[in-house]
C-alpha positions, 0 to 999 in steps of 0.5 A, a space after each residue: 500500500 505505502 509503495 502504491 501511494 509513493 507511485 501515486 504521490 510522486 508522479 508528477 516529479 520526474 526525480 523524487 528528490 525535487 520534492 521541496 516539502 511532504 506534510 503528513 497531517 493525522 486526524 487524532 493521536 496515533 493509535 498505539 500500543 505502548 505499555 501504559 495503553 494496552 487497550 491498543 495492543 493485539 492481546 498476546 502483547 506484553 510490554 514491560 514498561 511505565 503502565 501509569 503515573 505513581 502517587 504519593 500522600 506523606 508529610 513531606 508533599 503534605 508540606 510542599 503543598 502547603 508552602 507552594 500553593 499556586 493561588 490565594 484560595 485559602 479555603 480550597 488549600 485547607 480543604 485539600 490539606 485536610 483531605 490528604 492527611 485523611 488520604 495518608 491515614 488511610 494509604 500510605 502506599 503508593 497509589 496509581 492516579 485511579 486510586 489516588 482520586 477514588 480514595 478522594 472520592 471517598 473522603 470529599 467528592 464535593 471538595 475535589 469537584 470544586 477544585 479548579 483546573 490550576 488548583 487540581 493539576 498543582 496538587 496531582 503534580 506535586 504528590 506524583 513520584 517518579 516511577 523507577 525500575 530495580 536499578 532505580 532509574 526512571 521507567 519509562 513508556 514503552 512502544 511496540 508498534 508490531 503489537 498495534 491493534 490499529 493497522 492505520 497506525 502502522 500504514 501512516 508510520 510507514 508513510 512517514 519513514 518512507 517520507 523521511 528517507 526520500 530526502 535523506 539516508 540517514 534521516 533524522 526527527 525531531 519530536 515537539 510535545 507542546 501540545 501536551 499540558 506536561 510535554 515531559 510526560 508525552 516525551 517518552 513515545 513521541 521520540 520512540 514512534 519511530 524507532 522500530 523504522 530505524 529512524 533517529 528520533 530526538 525529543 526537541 525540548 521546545 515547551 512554552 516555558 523554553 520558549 519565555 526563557 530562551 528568548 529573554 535570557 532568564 533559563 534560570 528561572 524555567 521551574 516558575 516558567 513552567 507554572 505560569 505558562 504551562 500550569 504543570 508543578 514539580 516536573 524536575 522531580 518526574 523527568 529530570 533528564 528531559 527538564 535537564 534538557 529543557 535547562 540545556 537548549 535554553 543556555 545554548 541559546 537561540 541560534 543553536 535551537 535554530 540550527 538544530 531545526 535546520 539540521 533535522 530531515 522532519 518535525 513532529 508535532 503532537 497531539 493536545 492542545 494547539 493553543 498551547 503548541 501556539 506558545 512555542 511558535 509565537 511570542 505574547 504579540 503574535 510575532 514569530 520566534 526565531 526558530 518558527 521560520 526554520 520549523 516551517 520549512 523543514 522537508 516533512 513535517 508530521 501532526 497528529 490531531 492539535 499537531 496538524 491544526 497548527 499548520 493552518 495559518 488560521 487557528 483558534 476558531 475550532 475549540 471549545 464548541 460544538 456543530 449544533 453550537 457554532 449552528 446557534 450562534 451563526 457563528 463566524 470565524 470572527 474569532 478566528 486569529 493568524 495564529 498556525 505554522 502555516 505550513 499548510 496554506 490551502 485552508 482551515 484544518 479540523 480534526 477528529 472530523 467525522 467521529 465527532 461530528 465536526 462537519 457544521 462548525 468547521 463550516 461556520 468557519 467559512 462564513 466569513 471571509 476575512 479573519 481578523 488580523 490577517 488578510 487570509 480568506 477562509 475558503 477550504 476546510 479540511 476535516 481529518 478523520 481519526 487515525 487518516 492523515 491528509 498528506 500534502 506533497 509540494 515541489 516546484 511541478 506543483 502540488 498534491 494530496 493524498 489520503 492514507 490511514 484508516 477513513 477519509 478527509 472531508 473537503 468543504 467549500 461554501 456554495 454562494 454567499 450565506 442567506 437569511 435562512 439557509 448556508 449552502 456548501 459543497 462537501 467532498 468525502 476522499 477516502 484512504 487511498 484517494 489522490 487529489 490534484 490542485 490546480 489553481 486553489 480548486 481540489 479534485 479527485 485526480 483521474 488515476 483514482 477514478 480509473 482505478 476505483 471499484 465497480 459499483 455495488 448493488 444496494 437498496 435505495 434509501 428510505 424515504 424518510 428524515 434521518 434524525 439525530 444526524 449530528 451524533 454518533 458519525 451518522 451525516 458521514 454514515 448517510 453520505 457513504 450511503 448515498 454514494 454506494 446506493 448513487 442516491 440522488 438526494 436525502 433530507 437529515 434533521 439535528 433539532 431545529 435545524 434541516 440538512 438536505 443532502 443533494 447530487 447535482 450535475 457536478 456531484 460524482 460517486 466512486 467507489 475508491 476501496 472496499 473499506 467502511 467508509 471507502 465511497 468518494 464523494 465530489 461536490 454534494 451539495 449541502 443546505 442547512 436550514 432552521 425550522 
């Protein structure tokens, strides 16, 4: 499969070398097998390795609680004193996290509820231990992508290794965890997704706190850094060596981070929070670092989930909020901000896409075509599927996508202008395998997919009915598959007060690209939504 794509992929480049950027962009975090998710392991699989994060309740976390207490709450610290000296009366084992907050529970469940975000992570980092082996050295996460339940895992990991050797013999990959609250923690898979291909893979200590602190020349004082910006306490007693490391880059200072980028094949981002990835990239004034230039160029650049957001120039407007919200508020991408690597410069990029029903609020994002503080017009959205990746291949020929990995990616464009009543889109389905040709901003399904697509299937014709509930359970990506196997014409879905109706028209096309779930490619349907 990695081979077919590869062909497809560089065909437009007569010497594979002339490719000038391969970006891999992942719907969600890989799902993988490492010691700590078992879950995502074949059932013979056993890892030996960190299955959970340690936690403690004795006097002396009692009492660096009690001195280093990050707000002016004075009746949550002592409401939290007391219940941990009720905790440490009942346990003094060491706990996982899991028994650690049953035994909270137990005790003052209303007390932990009231916690807030800052107060809740505070206590929970400063009473986790570290995790050590017989030698006393930390233990860390193991990965074991042979023993990957999820077999889109492994197809996308294949694509990136092929990716990176492409450019390079001997390619090496830097990993960046900003996206992680605790990019400490994230640290230890993200640098070994890709060791079982051989490919060198360091952790680039780039948090929010390196960041503040490489740039203002005051790495000394990184541990309050990582409290202000990065809301995670204690991180230097967890995972010395890559605190240490963080401590290291950020006296070596600026131009040595510089280079160490420019010196690398690829980068990877993972998956979190992009506001917090934005932190690493850009200063308080929205201006880019030093080192943003040089990530945005580097020849394959990989993001899972929040990871692959960011490389849209267009960020913030796709958080916190739901389709059926963004379809009650009419919202606009008012609150859309220049903000992304912009690496990727076709559009907006949404994750997570169908399985979380993203498809109106990405859409409200088109409403508008100009987003504040950038001249950037919103006319593409691109929704990643989980465990896909959209892979956009750029050399001086021109440009390509294709789709790899486990579904498919939603392609959405507005349809005219937006009317007092009713939004009308285009909306595209490419499933794994597809490839896309550009030409001038327009996206098509290249004519190699369709040559090489499968004959149709027999299936009978949709009910004639309105599909309820369409904004649950990925059921609008559900009834597109099926219009397109069934070469329906039209169909009418419902989510509360809103119609969504589903219709082919002299533009739309149907082909059958695999023989997978949801392998059915859909060009141009239309899509109208209107409240009742």
């Amino acid at each position: 499969m990695v081979v077919t794509l590869f062909s497809a992929a560089f065909s437009i480049n007569s010497v594979a070398q002339e490719q000038s950027q391969t970006l891999i962009l992942v719907g969600s975090e890989l799902t993988t097998c490492t010691s700590a998710k078992l879950n995502n392991c074949q059932k013979e699989a056993a890892i030996d390795g960190k299955s959970h994060n340690l936690y403690t309740v004795n006097d002396s976390q009692i009492k660096n609680i009690t001195q280093h207490w990050p707000n002016n709450n004075i009746e949550a610290k002592t409401a939290v004193l007391k219940t941990l000296k009720a905790i440490q009366s009942k346990s003094s084992n060491s706990v996982s996290k899991t028994d650690l907050l049953w035994l909270w529970r137990d005790i003052n469940n209303q007390q932990l509820e009231s916690l807030t975000q800052q107060e809740y992570n505070f206590v929970l980092d400063m009473l986790e231990v570290p995790l050590l082996n017989k030698n006393g050295e930390r233990l860390k996460e193991q990965v074991n992508t042979d023993f990957n339940i999820e077999v889109a895992t492994n197809n996308i990991l294949q694509f990136v290794s092929g990716s990176l050797k492409v450019n390079n013999a001997k390619p090496t990959m830097l990993a960046i965890t900003a996206s992680s609250r605790d990019p400490y923690e994230s640290a230890d898979v993200a640098q070994s997704l890709l060791a079982q291909s051989n490919i060198s893979t360091q952790w680039l200590a780039l948090t929010p706190a390196l960041a503040k602190a490489i740039t203002s020349n005051s790495c000394d004082e990184l541990p309050a850094l990582r409290n202000t910006l990065m809301n995670v306490y204690n991180r230097e007693a967890i995972y010395p060596e890559y605190t240490k490391a963080e401590y290291a880059l950020c006296k070596s200072g600026t131009n040595t981070l510089v280079s160490l980028i420019k010196n690398s094949t690829g980068v990877m981002f993972n998956s979190g929070n992009a506001a917090l990835t934005h932190k690493v990239l850009f200063d308080q004034n929205n201006n880019p670092y030093p080192w943003t230039q040089a990530l945005q160029t580097r020849p394959v650049i990989v993001g899972e989930g929040a990871g692959a957001a960011i490389q849209s120039k267009v960020t913030g407007m796709l958080t916190n909020t739901t389709s059926l919200e963004a379809l009650r508020k009419s919202e606009t991408n008012a609150n859309a901000n220049a903000g992304g690597l912009a690496s990727f410069n076709f559009g907006v990029i949404d994750t997570q896409f169908s399985e979380q029903n993203r498809t109106f609020r990405l859409a409200a994002t088109l409403n508008k075509n100009e987003v504040k503080n950038t001249k950037t017009e919103i006319k593409h959205g691109f929704g990643i599927d989980e465990n896909t990746a959209l892979v956009v291949i750029k050399s001086p020929e021109g440009s390509l996508m294709t789709v790899i990995g486990k579904s498919g990616v939603v392609h959405l464009t507005e349809q005219g202008k937006p009317l007092a009543d009713s939004n009308n889109y285009r909306y595209s389905y490419w499933p794994a395998s597809s490839v896309i040709d550009i030409t001038n901003n327009t996206f098509t399904l290249s004519e190699r997919t369709i040559e090489q697509a499968l004959p149709a299937i027999k299936i009978p014709p949709l009910p004639v009915q309105r599909f309820s509930s369409i904004l649950t359970n990925s059921k609008l990506r559900s009834l597109t598959q099926a219009m397109c196997l069934s070469q329906e014409q039209s169909a009418v879905a419902q989510q509360d007060e809103f119609i969504i109706s589903l219709t082919a028209t002299s533009d739309t096309q149907y082909h059958r690209v695999n023989a997978k779930e949801f392998g059915c490619a859909l060009s141009n349907l239309e899509l109208v939504i209107k409240s009742i």
